[in-house]
VMD Tcl script that draws the C-alpha trace (Angstrom):
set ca {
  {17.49 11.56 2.82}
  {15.05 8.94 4.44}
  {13.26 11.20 6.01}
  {12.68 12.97 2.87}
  {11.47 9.82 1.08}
  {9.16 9.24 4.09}
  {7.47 12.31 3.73}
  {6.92 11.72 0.20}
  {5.15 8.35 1.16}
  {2.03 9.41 1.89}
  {-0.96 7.21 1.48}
  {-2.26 8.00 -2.45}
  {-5.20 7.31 -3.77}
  {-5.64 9.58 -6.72}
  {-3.26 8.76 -10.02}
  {-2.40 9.77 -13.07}
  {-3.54 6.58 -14.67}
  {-2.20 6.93 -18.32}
  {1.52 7.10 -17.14}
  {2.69 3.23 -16.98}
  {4.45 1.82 -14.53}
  {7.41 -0.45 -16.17}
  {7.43 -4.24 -15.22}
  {10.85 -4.05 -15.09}
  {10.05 -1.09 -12.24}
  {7.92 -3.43 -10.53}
  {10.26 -6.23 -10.74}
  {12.80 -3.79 -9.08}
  {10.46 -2.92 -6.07}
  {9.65 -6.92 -4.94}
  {13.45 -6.81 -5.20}
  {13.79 -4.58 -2.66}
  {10.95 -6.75 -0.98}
  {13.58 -9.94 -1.13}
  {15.92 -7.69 0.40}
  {14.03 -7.01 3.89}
  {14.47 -8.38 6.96}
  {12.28 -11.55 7.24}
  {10.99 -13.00 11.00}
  {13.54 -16.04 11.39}
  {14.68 -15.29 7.97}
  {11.73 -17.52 6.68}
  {10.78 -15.82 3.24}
  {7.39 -16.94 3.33}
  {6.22 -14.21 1.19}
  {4.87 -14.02 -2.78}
  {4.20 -11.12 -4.81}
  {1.90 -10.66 -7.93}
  {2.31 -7.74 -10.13}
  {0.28 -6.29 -12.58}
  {0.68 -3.31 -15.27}
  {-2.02 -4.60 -17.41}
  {-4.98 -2.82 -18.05}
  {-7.44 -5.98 -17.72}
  {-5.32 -7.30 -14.20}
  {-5.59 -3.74 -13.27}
  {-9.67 -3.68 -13.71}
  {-9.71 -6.98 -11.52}
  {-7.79 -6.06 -9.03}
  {-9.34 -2.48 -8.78}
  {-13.13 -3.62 -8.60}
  {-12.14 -5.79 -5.30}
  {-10.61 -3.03 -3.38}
  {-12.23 -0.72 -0.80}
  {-10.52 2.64 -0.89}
  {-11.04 5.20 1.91}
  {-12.75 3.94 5.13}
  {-12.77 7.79 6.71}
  {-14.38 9.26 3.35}
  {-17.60 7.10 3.28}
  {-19.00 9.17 0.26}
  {-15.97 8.32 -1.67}
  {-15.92 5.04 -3.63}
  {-12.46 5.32 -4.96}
  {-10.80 6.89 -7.62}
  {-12.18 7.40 -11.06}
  {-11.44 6.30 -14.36}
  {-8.38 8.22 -14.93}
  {-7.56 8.50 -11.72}
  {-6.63 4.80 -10.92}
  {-3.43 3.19 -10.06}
  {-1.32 2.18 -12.91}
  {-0.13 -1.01 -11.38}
  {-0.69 -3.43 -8.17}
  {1.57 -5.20 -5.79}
  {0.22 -8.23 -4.33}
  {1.80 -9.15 -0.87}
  {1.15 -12.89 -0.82}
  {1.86 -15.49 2.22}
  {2.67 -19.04 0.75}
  {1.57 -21.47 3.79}
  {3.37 -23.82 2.18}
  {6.55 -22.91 3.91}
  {4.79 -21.96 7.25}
  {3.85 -24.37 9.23}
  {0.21 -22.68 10.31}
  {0.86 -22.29 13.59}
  {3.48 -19.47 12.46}
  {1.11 -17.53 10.11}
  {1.70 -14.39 12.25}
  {4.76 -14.59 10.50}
  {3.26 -13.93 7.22}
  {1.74 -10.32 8.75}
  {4.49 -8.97 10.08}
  {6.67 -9.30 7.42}
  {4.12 -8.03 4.76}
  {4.35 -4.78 6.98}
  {8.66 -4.86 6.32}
  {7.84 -5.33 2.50}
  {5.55 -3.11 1.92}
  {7.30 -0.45 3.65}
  {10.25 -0.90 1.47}
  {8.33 -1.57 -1.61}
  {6.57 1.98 -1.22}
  {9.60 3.60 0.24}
  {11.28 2.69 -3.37}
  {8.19 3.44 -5.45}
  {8.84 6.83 -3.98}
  {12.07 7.25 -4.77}
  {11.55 5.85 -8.01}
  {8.88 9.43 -8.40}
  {5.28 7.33 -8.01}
  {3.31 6.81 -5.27}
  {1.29 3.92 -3.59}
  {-1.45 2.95 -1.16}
  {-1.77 -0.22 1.14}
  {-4.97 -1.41 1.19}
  {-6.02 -4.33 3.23}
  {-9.94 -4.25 2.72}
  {-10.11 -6.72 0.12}
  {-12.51 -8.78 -1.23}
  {-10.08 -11.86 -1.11}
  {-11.60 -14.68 -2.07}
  {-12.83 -12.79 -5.14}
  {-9.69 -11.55 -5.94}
  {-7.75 -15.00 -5.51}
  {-10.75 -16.33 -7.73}
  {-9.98 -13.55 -10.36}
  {-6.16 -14.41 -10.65}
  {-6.14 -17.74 -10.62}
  {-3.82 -17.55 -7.34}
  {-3.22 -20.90 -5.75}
  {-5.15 -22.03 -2.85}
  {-1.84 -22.42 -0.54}
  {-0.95 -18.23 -1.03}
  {-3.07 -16.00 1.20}
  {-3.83 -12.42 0.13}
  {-2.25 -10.11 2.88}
  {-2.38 -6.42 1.42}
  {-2.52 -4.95 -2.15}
  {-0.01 -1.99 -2.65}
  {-1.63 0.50 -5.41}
  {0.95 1.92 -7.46}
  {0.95 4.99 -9.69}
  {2.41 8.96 -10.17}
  {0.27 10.44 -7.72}
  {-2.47 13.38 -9.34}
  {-2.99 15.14 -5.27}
  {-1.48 17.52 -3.15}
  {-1.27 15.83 0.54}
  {-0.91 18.10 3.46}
  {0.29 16.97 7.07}
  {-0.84 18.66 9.95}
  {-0.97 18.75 13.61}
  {-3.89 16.54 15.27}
  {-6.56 19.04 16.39}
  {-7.15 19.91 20.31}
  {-10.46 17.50 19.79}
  {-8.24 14.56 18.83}
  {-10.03 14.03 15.65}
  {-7.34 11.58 13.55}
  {-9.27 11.21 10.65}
  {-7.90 12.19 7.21}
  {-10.34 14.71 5.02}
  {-10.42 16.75 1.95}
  {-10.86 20.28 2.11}
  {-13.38 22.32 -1.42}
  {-10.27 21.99 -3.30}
  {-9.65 18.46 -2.84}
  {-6.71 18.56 -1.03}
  {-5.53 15.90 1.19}
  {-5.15 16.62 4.86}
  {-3.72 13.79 7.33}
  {-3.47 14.67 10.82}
  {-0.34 13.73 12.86}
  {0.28 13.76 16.58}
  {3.30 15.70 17.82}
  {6.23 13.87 18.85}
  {6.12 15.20 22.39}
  {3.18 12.95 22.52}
  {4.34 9.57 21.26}
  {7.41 8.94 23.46}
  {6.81 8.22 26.68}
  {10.41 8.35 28.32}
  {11.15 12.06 29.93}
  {15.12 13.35 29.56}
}
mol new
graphics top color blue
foreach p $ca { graphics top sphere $p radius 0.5 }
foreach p [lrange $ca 0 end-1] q [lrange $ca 1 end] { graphics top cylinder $p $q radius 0.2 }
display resetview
């Protein structure tokens, strides 16, 4: 079953905008946020979630969308997430010496939070090329939360295909005419390194 859900996470960024998200939804998926493990159990994250058209707009025009497509600037009117996710890290429990903290456990959340989206039947993208202080700006976050990654959430509107990385060891995702997704994976004869 996990594995199933896992290859149903793919990284979205096409969405069939009109279909809302519920809050309540979104409520249930920084739930399962609350629920991961923590580094020293120190809970040092924040979430902000929007389903609102005018959030959405705000939070959409500070986001970069695919770094390997360079002609792409993101998805179209339409096409756009239905609702955010945003991972915040409150330094207010840190001391700053542990910020580190802060990343690695917005990598636990958001893994969970997208794992349940899928389950739920949407779909979501991480994105972590933000224009933060614009964004913070924008939502009237307080100073003492840092941005750490904004998880786009909608029904995805794209077929994504996984396939073996090619003998030039070319790792980029690309679209093919017909738009469809392709993400390249390595075999798992090549990732682990111990021989049985």
């Amino acid at each position: 079953m996990l594995k199933k859900l896992i290859l149903k996470n793919r990284t979205y960024r096409r969405f069939k905008e009109k279909i809302d998200i519920p809050k309540k939804d979104l409520v249930d998926l920084v739930d399962l946020a609350r629920l991961t493990a923590s580094p020293r159990n120190r809970q040092s994250l924040k979430f902000f979630i929007s389903n609102s058209t005018e959030e959405n707009e705000k939070i959409f025009k500070t986001l970069s969308w695919a770094g390997a497509l360079p002609d792409w600037q993101g998805p179209e009117e339409g096409e756009r997430p239905s609702a955010y996710i945003i991972i915040l890290g409150d330094n207010s429990i840190l001391p700053k010496i542990e910020k580190s903290y802060h990343e690695v456990a917005s990598g636990f959340v958001a893994q969970s939070i997208l794992l349940g989206a899928v389950e739920k039947g949407y779909g979501g993208c991480t994105i972590a090329a933000i224009q933060r202080k614009k964004l913070k700006s924008e939502l009237n976050i307080p100073e003492h939360l840092d941005i750490l990654l904004v998880l786009a959430l909608g029904v995805p509107d794209k077929e994504i295909i996984i396939e073996k990385i090619p003998d030039n060891g070319n790792y980029n995702y690309w679209r093919d005419e017909n738009g469809v997704h392709h993400v390249p994976k390595r075999n798992l004869d090549e990732i682990i390194i111990t021989k049985f």
